[in-house]
C-alpha positions in Angstrom: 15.1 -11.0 -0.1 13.5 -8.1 1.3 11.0 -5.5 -0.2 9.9 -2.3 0.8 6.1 -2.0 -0.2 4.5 1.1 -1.4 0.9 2.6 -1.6 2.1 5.3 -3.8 5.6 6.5 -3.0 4.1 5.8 0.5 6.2 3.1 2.2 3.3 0.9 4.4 5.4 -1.9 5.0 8.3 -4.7 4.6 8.3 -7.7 2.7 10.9 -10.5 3.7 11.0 -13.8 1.6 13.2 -15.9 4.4 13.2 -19.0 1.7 11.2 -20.7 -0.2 8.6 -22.0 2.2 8.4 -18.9 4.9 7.9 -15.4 3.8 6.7 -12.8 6.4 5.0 -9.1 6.0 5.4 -6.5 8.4 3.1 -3.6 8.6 4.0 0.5 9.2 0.8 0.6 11.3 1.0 4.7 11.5 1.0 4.9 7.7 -2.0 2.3 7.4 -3.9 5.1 10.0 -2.5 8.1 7.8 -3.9 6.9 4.7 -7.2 5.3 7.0 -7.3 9.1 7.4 -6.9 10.6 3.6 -10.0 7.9 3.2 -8.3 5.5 1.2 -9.4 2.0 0.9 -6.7 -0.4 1.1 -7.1 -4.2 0.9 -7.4 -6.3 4.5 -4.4 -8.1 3.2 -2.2 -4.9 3.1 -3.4 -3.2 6.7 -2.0 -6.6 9.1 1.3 -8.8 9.8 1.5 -11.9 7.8 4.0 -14.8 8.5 3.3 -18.1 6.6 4.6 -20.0 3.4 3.1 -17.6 0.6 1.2 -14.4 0.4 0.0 -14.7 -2.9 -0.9 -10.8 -3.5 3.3 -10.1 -3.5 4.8 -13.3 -4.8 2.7 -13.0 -8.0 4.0 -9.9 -8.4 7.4 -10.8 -8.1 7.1 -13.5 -10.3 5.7 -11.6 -13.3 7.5 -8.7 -13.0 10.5 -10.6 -13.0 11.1 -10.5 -16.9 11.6 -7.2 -16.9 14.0 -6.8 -14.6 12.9 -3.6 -13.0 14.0 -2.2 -9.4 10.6 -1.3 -8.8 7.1 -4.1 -9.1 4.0 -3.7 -8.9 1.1 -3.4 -12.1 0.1 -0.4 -13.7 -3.3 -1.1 -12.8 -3.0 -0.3 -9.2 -0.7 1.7 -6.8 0.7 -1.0 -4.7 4.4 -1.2 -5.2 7.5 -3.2 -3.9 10.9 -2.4 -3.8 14.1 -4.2 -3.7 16.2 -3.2 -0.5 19.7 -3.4 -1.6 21.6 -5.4 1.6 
């Protein structure tokens, strides 16, 4: 499954879950340096590539968000969203 991820309607990269052991994150490096530029503060997770078996700041995400069976997760408590890419 892939996910487009969000800092606020702003689309910063692509999340791919290949299966259950391998998930990679791939980065829109210009938008990281746009928002570098607004002054915005975003976590060292979010601003590199990631390949490896979990990326814990997603997958729980995911997980509880689940439930409610939204298009759209993320918390209400921050501005980091993913979205389902329809294949």
């Amino acid at each position: 499954m892939k996910y487009i991820v969000k800092y606020e309607n702003k689309i910063i990269g692509i999340y791919n879950v290949i299966d259950d052991n391998n998930v990679e994150y791939v980065v829109d490096k210009e938008q990281i340096k746009n928002l570098e530029k607004e002054n915005i503060s975003l976590n060292p997770m979010l601003r590199k590539d990631f390949k490896g078996d979990k990326f814990p700041l997603f997958d729980n995400r995911i997980k509880n968000s689940k439930r409610f069976g939204n298009v759209e997760i993320g918390y209400h408590t921050d501005p980091i969203t993913l979205e389902l890419l329809k294949e």
